[in-house]
C-alpha positions as CSV (number, residue, x, y, z in Angstrom):
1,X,38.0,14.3,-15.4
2,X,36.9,12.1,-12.7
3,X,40.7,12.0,-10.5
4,X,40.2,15.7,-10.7
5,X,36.6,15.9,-8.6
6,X,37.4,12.9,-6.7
7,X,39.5,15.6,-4.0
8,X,36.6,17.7,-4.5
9,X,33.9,14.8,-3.8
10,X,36.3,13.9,-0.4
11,X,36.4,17.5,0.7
12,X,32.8,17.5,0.6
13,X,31.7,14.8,2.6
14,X,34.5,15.3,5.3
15,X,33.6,19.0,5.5
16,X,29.6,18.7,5.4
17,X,27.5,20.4,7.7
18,X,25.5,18.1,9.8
19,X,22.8,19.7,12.4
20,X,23.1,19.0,16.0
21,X,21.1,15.9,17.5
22,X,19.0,17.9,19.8
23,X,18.1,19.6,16.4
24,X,17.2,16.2,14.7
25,X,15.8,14.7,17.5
26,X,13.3,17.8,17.6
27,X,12.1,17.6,14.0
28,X,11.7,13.9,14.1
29,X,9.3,14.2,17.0
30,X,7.5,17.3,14.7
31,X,7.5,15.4,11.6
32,X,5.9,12.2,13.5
33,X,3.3,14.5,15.1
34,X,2.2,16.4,12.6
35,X,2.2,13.3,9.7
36,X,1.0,10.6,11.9
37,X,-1.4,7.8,9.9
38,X,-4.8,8.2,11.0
39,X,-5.6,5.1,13.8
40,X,-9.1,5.4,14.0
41,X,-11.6,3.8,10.9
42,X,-13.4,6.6,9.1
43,X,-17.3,6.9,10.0
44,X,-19.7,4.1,7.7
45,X,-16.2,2.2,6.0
46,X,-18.5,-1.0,5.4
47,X,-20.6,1.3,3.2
48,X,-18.1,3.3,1.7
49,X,-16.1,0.4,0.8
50,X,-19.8,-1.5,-0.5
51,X,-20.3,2.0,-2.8
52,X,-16.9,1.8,-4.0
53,X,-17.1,-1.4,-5.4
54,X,-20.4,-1.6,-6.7
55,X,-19.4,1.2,-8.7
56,X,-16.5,0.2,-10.2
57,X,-17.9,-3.2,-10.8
58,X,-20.9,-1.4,-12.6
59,X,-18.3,1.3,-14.6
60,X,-16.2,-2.2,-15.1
61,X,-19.2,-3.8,-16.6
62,X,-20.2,-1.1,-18.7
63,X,-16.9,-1.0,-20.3
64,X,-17.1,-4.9,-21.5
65,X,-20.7,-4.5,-22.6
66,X,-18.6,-1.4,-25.0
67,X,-16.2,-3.8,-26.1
68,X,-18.3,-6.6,-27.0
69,X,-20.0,-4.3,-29.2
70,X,-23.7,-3.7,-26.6
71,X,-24.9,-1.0,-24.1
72,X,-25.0,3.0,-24.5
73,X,-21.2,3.3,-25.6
74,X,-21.4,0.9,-28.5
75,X,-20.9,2.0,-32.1
């Protein structure tokens, strides 16, 4: 099966369409533009990043106080 669609698979890759490089040259300087990382720090990180982690440290904390059989999840 695989000596018939190896032609095939030759045919293909000799005869594939490839776009001009003015083309590509164009949509990498789109697709750089328009998808660009962010440079600048968002306003207040320090305290988004302090909220963040208290709560996850609290929702953390709740959960062992659950597992050791204490706090308002306990059964």
């Amino acid at each position: 099966m695989t000596e018939e669609l190896d032609p095939i698979a030759e045919r293909l890759k000799v005869e594939r369409p490839v776009p001009r490089p003015a083309f590509r040259g164009d949509l990498r300087r789109r697709i750089l533009i328009e998808f660009r990382p962010q440079l600048d720090r968002p306003p207040r990180l320090r305290p988004l990043i302090v909220a963040y982690t208290s709560s996850g440290l609290l929702l953390f904390a709740i959960a062992i106080a659950g597992v050791a059989g204490l706090g308002p999840l306990a059964a």
